[in-house]
C-alpha atoms as an extended CHARMM CRD file, in Angstrom:
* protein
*
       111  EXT
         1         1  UNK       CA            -21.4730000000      -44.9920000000       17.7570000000  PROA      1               0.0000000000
         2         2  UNK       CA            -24.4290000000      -43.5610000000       18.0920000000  PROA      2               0.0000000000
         3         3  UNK       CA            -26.6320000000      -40.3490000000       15.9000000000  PROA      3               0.0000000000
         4         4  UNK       CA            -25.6050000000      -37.7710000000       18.3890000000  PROA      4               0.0000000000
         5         5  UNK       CA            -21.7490000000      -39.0420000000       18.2550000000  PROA      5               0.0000000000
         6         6  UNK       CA            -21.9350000000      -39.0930000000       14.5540000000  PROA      6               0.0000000000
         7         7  UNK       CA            -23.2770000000      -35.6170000000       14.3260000000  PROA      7               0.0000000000
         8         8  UNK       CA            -20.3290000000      -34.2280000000       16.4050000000  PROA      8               0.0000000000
         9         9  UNK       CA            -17.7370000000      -35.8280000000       14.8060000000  PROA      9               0.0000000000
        10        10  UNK       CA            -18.8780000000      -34.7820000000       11.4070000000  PROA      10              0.0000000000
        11        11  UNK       CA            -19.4220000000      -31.0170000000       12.5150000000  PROA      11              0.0000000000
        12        12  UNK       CA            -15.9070000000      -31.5050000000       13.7610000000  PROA      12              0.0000000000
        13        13  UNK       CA            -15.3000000000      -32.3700000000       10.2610000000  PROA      13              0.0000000000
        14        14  UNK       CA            -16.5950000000      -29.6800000000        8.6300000000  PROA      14              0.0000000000
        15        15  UNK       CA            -15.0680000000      -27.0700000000       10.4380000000  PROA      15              0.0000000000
        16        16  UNK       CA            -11.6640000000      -28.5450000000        9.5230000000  PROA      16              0.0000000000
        17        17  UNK       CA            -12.3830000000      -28.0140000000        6.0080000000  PROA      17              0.0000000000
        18        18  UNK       CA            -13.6770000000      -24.5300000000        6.5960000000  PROA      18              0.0000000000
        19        19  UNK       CA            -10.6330000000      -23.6160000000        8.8050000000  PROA      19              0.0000000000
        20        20  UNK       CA             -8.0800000000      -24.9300000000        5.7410000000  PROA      20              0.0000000000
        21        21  UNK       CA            -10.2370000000      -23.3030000000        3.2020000000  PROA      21              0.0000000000
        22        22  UNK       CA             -9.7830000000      -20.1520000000        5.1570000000  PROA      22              0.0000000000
        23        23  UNK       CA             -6.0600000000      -20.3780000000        5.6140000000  PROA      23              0.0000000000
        24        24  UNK       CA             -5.6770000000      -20.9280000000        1.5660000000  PROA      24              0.0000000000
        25        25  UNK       CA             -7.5690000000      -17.7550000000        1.3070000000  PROA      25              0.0000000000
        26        26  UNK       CA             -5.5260000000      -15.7350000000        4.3370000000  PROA      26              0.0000000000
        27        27  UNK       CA             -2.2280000000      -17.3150000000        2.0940000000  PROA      27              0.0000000000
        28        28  UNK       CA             -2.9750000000      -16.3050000000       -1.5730000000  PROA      28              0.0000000000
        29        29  UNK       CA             -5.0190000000      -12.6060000000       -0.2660000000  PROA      29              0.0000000000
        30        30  UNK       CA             -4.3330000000       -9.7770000000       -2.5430000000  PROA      30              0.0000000000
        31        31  UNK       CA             -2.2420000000       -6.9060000000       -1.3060000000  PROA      31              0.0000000000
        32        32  UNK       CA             -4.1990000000       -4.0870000000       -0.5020000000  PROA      32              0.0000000000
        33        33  UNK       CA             -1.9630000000       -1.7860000000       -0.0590000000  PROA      33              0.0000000000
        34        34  UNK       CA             -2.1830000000        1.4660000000       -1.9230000000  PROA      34              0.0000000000
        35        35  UNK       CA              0.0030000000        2.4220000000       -4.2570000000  PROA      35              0.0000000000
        36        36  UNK       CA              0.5790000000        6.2220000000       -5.5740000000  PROA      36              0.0000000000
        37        37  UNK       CA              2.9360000000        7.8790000000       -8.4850000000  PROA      37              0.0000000000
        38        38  UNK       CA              4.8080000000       11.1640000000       -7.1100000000  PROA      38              0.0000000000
        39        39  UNK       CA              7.6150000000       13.2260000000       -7.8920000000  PROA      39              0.0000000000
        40        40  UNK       CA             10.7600000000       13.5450000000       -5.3260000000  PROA      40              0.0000000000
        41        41  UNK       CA             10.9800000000       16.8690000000       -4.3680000000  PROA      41              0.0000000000
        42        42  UNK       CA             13.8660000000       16.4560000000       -1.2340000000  PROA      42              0.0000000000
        43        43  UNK       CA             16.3520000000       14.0830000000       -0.8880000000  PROA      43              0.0000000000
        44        44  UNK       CA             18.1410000000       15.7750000000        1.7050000000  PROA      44              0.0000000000
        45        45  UNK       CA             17.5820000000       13.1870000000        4.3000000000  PROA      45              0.0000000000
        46        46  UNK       CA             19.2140000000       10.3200000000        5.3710000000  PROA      46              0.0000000000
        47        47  UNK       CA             16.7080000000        7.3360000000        3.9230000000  PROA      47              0.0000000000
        48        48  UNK       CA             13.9350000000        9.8260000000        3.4610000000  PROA      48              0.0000000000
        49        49  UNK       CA             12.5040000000       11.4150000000        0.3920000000  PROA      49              0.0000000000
        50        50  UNK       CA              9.9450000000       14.0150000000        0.4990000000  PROA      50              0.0000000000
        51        51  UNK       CA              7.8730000000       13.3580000000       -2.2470000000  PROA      51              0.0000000000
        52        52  UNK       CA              4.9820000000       15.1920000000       -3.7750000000  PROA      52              0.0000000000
        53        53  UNK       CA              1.7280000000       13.8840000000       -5.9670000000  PROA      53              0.0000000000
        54        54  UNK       CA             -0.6970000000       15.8400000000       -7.9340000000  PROA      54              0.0000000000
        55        55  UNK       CA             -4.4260000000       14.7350000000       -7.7100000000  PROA      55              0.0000000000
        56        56  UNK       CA             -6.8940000000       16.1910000000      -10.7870000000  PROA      56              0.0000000000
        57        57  UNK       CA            -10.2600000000       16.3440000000       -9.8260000000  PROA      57              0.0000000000
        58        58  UNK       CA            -12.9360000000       18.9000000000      -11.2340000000  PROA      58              0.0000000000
        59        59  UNK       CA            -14.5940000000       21.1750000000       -9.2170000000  PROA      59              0.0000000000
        60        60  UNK       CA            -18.1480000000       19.9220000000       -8.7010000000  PROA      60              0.0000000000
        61        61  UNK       CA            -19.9700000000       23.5290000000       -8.9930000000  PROA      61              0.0000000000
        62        62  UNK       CA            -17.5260000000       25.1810000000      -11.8510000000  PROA      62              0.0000000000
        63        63  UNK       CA            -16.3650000000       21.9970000000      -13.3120000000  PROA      63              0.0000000000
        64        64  UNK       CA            -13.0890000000       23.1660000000      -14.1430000000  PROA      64              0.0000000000
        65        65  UNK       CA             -9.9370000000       20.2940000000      -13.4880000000  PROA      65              0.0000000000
        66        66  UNK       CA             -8.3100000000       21.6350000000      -10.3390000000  PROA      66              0.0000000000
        67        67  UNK       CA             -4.9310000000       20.4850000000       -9.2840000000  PROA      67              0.0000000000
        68        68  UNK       CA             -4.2310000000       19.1930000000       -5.9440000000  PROA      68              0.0000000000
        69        69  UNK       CA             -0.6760000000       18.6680000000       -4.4820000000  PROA      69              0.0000000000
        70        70  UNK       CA              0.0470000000       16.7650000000       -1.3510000000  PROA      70              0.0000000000
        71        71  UNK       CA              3.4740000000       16.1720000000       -0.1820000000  PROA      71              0.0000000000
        72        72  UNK       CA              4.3990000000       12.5830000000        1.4960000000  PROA      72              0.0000000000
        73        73  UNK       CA              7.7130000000       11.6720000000        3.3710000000  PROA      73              0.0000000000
        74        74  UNK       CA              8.5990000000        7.8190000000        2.0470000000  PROA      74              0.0000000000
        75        75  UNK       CA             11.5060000000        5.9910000000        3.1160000000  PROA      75              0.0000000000
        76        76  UNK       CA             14.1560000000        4.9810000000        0.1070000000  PROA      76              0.0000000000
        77        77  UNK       CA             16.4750000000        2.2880000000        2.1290000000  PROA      77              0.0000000000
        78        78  UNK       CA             19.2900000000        2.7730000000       -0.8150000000  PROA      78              0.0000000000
        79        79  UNK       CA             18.9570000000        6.4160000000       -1.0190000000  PROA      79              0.0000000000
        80        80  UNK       CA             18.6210000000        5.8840000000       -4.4070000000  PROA      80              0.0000000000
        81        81  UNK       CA             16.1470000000        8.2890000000       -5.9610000000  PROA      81              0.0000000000
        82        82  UNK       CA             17.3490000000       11.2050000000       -5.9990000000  PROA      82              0.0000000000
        83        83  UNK       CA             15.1080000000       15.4170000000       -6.9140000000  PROA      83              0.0000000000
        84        84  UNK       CA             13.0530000000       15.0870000000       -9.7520000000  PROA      84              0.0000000000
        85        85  UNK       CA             13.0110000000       11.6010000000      -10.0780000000  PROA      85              0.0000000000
        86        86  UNK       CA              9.4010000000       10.2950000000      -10.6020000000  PROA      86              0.0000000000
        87        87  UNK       CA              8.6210000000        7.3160000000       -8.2230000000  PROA      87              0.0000000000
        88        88  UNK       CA              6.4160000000        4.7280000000       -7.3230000000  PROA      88              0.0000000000
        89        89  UNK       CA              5.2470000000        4.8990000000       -3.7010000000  PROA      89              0.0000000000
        90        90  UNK       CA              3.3430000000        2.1560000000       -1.6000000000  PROA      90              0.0000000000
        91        91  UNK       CA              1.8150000000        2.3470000000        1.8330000000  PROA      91              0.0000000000
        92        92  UNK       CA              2.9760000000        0.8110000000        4.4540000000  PROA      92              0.0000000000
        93        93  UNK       CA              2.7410000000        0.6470000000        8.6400000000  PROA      93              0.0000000000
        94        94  UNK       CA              3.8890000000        3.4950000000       10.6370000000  PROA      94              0.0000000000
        95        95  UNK       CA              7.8380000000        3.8010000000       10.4720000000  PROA      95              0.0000000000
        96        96  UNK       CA              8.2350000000        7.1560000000       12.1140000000  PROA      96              0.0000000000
        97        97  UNK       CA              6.0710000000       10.5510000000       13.2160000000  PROA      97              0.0000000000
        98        98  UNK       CA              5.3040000000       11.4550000000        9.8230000000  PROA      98              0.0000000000
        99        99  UNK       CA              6.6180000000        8.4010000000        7.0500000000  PROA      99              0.0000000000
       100       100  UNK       CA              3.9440000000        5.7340000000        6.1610000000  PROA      100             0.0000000000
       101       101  UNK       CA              5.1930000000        5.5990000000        2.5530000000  PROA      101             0.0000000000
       102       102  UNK       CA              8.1130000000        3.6180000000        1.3380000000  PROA      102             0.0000000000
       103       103  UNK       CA              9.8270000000        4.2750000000       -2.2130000000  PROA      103             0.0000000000
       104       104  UNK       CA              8.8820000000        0.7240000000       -4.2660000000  PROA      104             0.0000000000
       105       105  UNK       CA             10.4050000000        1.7580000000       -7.6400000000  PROA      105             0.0000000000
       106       106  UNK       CA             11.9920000000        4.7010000000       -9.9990000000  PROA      106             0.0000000000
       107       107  UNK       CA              9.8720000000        4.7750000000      -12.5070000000  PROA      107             0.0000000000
       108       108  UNK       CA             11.5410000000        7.7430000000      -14.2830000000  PROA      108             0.0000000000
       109       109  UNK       CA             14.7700000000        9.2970000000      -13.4690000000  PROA      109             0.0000000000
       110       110  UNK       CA             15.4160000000       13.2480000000      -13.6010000000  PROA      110             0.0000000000
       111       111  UNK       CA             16.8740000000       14.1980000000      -17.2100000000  PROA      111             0.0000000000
């Protein structure tokens, strides 16, 4: 074999080990999915919860805490949590028009 043979075959090499270092990354990635605490509001649909989640942020010219509320419709597979119930929700792809939420846990039930 000559250099220029040598060189190739070692580049050839290399980028093996760079292409297996990057699969062991793609394989043990964090999740960055977001996740969000809310509060079921509806559970009047089939597999759907309409839940709601209060931001506090303070108002940058009066600097008084101002409360937020957005409402999200996450899917609950077991139509298990039921009004009131204080959730954990995580996003997710699209899985209809307006759902890109799904229900990952009941953290607190309704009393």
């Amino acid at each position: 074999m000559n250099a220029e043979t040598k060189k190739v075959v070692s580049k050839k090499a290399e980028s093996k080990k760079v292409l297996a270092q990057q699969a062991e990354s793609v394989e043990t990635r964090v999740n960055r999915r977001r996740f969000l605490t809310a509060v079921v509001t509806s559970d009047k649909m089939d597999k759907t919860r309409v839940v709601q989640v209060q931001k506090v942020i303070k108002h940058s010219k009066y600097e008084k805490q101002v409360r937020n509320f957005v409402k999200y419709k996450a899917h609950d597979e077991k139509n298990a949590a039921k009004t009131g119930d204080v959730v954990r929700i995580m996003e997710t792809r699209p899985l209809s028009k307006d759902k890109r939420w799904i229900i990952s846990e009941i953290v607190g039930s309704k009393v």
